[in-house]
Structures are given as structure tokens and as C-alpha cells.
C-alpha positions in Angstrom: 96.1 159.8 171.2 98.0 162.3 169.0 96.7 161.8 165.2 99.4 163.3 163.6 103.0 161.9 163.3 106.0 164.1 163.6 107.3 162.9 161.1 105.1 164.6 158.7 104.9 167.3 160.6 108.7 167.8 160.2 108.7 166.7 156.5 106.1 169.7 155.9 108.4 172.3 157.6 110.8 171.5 155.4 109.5 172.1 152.9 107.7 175.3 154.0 111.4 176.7 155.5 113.3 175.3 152.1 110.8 177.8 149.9 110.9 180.2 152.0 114.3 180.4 151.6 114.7 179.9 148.1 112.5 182.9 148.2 114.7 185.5 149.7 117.6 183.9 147.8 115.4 185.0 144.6 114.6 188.2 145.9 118.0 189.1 146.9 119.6 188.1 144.1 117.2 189.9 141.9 117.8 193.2 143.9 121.2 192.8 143.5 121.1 192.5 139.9 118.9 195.3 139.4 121.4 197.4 141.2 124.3 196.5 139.2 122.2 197.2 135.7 121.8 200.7 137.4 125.3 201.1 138.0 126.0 199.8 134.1 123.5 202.1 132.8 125.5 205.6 134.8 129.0 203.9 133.8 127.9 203.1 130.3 126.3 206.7 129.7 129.5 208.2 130.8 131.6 206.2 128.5 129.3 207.1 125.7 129.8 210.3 126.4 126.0 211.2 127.9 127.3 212.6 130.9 130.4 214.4 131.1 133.0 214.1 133.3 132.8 217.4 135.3 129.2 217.0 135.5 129.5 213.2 136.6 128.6 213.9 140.1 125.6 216.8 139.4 124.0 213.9 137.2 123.9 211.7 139.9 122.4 214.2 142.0 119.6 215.3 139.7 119.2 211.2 138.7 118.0 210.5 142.8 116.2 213.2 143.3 113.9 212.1 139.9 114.1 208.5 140.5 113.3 208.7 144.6 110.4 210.8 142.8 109.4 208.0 140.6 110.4 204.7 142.6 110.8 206.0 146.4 113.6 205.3 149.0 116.6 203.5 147.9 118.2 205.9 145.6 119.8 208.6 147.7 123.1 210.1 145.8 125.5 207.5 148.2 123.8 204.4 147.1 124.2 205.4 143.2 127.4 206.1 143.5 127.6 202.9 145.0 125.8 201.2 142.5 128.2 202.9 139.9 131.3 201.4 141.6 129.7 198.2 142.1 129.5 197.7 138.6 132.7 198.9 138.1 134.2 196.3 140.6 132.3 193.4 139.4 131.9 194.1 135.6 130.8 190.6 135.3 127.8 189.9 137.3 128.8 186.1 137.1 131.3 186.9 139.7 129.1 188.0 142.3 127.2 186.0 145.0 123.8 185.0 145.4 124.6 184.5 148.8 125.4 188.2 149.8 122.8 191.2 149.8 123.2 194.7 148.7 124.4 196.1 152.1 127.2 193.6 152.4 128.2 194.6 149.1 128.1 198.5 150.3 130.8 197.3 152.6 132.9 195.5 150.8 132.9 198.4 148.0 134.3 200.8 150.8 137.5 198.9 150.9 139.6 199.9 148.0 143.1 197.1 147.9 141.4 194.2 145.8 143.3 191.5 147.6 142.0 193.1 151.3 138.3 193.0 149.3 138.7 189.6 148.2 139.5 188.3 151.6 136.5 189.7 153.0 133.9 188.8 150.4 135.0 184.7 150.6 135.4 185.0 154.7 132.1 186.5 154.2 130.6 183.8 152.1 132.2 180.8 154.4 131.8 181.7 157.6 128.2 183.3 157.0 129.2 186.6 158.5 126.4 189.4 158.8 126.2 192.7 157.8 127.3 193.6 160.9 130.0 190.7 161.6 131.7 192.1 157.8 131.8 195.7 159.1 133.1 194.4 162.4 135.9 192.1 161.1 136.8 195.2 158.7 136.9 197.8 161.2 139.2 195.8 163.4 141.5 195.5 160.8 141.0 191.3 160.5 142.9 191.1 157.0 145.8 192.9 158.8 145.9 191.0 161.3 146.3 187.9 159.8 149.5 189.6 157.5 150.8 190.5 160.8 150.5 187.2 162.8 153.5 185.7 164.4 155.3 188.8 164.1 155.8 188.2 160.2 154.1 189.3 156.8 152.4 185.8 156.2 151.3 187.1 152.7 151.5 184.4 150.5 148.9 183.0 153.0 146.5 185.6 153.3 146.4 186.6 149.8 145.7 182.8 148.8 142.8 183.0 151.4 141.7 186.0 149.2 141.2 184.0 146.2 140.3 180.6 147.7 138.5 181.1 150.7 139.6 180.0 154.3 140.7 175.6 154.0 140.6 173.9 156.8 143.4 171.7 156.6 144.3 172.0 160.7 143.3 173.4 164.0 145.4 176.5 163.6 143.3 177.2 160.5 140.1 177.6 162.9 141.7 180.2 165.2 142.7 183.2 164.8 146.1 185.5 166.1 145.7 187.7 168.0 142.3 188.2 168.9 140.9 191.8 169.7 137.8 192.5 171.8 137.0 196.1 171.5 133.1 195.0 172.0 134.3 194.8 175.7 134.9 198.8 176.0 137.8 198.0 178.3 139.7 201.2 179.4 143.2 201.1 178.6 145.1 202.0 181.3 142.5 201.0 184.2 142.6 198.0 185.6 140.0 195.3 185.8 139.5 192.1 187.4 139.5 188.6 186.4 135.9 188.2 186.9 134.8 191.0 185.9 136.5 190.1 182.7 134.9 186.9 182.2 131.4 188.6 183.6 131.9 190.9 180.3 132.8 188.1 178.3 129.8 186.2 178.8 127.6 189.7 178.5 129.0 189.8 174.5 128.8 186.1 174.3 127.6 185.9 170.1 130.6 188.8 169.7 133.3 186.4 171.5 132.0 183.4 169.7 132.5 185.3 166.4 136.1 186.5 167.6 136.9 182.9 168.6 137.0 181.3 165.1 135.2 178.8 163.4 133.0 176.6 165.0 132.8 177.2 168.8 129.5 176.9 171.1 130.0 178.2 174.5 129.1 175.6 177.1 129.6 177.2 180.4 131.5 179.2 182.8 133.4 177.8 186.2 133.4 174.7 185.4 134.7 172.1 188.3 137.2 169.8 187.7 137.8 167.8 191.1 141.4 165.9 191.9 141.0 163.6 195.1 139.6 166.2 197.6 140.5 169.2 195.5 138.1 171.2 193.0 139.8 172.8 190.5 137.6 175.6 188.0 138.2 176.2 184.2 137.0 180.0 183.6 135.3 179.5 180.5 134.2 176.1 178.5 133.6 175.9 174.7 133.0 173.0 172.3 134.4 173.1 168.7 131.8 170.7 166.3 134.8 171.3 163.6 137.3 169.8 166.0 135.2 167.8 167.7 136.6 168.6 171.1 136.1 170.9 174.2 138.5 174.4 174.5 138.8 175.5 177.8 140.0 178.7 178.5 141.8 180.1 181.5 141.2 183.8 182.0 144.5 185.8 184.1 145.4 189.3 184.2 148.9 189.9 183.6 152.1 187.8 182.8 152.1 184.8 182.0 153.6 182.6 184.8 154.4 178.6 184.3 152.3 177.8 187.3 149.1 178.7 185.0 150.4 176.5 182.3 151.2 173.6 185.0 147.8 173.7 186.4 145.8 174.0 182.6 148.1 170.6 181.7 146.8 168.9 184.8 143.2 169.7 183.9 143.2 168.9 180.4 145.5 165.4 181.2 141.9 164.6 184.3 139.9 165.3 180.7 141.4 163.4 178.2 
């Protein structure tokens, strides 16, 4: 007879998980701030006229190599001159968010055009990206590709997404155009296979799902579909929980032909 309930032994993880949590929320956001009172006390110091302009940069210098000294790692001549711009940038630390840590701010401060910023930092906050999702997303050029979409400047769009956020107001808004998957290391010019394609796919499945858009879960590969006697096989199977509905994809290599649509429209007409 088990003398504990689950019940309370959910309601105590809770509570254990929620304060854990709220813990590294504190501790972040505390870091963060100390960082930006570093970068004001360097910016302030120069506008005062403590540290002249020509020896801006041999300040900085001579400041990490006594504060690593004092206070250890964390201070190398990169990150204060980070810290510097990041106060700079965000003058008001009421603007930025708890919800990021210092090294997703180190990425976002690399990227100069304030809109192209912007658009990061709120697809950053939304979508929950990691450090490593942000410097992905940037280094594949995301915010340009979104400008570029449909063969046309959409930049009333994208630059309203830089102030606002991503709003979900259909499915287009949970896909993206076009979609680039250099995680694959697919040669250019050599050829590759169907399969092998899909094999690759699955190998870099949390990279796909991230390239996707918002919301998918992969369900499976190959999946049969049968038609009186006939089995039919969808390549690749995801579920959307913001559309509430299955994606399938049908992996081909080369033109598009309209048998492939024809065959897709029968599947998804057995499904629905």
C-alpha cells in the first residue's frame, strides 16, 4: 500500500521547481544589472572627463587586468567593452529583460542596425531561443530573410515584429520562408538522396524543429497511409499544439512535379 499520494508529491515539486526558478531568475537578473552599472561607471567616467578619449581603450585594458586581480574571471577587455556598449544600448535598465542572461545580451550587442537588434531580442524572448538558437537564427541571416520573403521587402512587417514581438494572428505567422538548414553540412553541388536527406534530418532533429517555426513536435518518420490494398508513406510527420493539427512533409529531390502535389492531396483528403 503506497502511503503517500501523488498528489502531494506533485504539489511539493512545484513548489521546489517554482523556487528554484525564481532563483536563477534573481540571480540572473542581478548579474545582469551588475554588469550594466559597470558599463555606466566606464561611460560615465569618460563623459566626466576621467578617461580620455585616446586613452579609452588602454583604461579598459589596465581596468581587467586589476579587477580579474581583485574579483577573478569575467572581466577580460571584450566583456568590458561589452559591458560599456551594453549600457550604452540600454541606457535604461527598465528596458531590459529579466528573462535573458548576459551572454544573450553579448549577442545581441554584436549586431549594430537597432531594428535587426530589436527583432532578435523579442523573437528571443517569445520563442525562448538559447544562446545558441540566438547566434544561430543571427548567423543565418533570419531578420533578412523574413525582409526578403516572397521575393519582396516586407518591411513594414518585419520592423513591426521588431517592436512588438512575433502575433500569431494565422498559420503563416508560425512558419517561416524560406527555411535554411546549413546544420545538415550538405555539399553544394553533390548530390544526395532522398533518404539520406531525411536520415540527416532526423540526426538534427531539435535543429529542424527550431527551423520549422513555432510549435512543432516531431511524431515520426514513414508513416503508412493505406488506400484499399495500397500503402502509401508520408516522409516525415509533425504535430503543431499551436495549430492543433498534424504537418506532414514530403521530402523530393529536385523539381517540383504535380504528381507529388496530387498524391500529398490524396493523403491529407484519407486524414481529414
Amino acid at each position: 500500500m503506497k502511503l503517500v499520494d501523488n498528489n502531494i508529491i506533485a504539489e511539493i515539486k512545484d513548489v521546489i521547481i517554482n523556487s528554484r526558478n525564481k532563483i536563477a531568475y534573481e540571480v540572473n537578473n542581478t548579474m545582469v544589472f551588475a554588469y550594466w552599472n559597470v558599463g555606466r561607471i566606464i561611460v560615465e567616467n569618460e563623459q566626466n572627463g576621467n578617461i580620455k578619449a585616446e586613452y579609452g581603450k588602454q583604461v579598459i585594458k589596465e581596468l581587467s587586468k586589476e579587477l580579474r586581480k581583485i574579483l577573478g574571471s569575467g572581466f577580460s577587455v571584450s566583456n568590458l567593452f561589452n559591458m560599456k556598449k551594453f549600457y550604452i544600448t540600454y541606457p535604461k535598465f527598465q528596458t531590459v529583460s529579466g528573462k535573458l542572461n548576459w551572454s544573450h545580451y553579448c549577442e545581441l550587442l554584436s549586431i549594430e542596425n537597432e531594428e535587426e537588434r530589436n527583432f532578435y531580442e523579442k523573437e528571443c524572448i517569445n520563442s525562448n531561443w538559447s544562446v545558441r538558437e540566438l547566434k544561430r537564427q543571427i548567423d543565418t541571416s533570419l531578420f533578412e530573410r523574413l525582409l526578403l520573403s516572397d521575393g519582396q521587402k516586407n518591411k513594414e512587417i518585419v520592423y513591426k515584429l521588431s517592436k512588438e514581438g512575433q502575433i500569431l494572428n494565422n498559420p503563416l505567422d508560425i512558419l517561416k520562408e524560406p527555411y535554411v538548414f546549413e546544420f545538415l553540412d550538405i555539399k553544394e553541388n553533390k548530390p544526395i538522396l532522398e533518404k539520406s536527406l531525411e536520415t540527416k534530418l532526423v540526426k538534427h532533429m531539435e535543429d529542424f524543429l527550431l527551423e520549422l517555426g513555432k510549435g512543432f513536435m516531431f511524431v515520426g518518420t514513414q508513416q503508412r497511409i493505406t488506400l484499399g490494398n495500397t500503402h502509401y508513406y508520408v516522409d516525415m510527420v509533425f504535430y503543431n499544439k499551436i495549430l492543433k493539427c498534424y504537418v506532414l512533409i514530403d521530402l523530393k529531390i529536385g523539381q517540383m512535379k504535380p504528381e507529388y502535389a496530387g498524391q500529398m492531396n490524396m493523403i491529407i483528403s484519407l486524414l481529414v
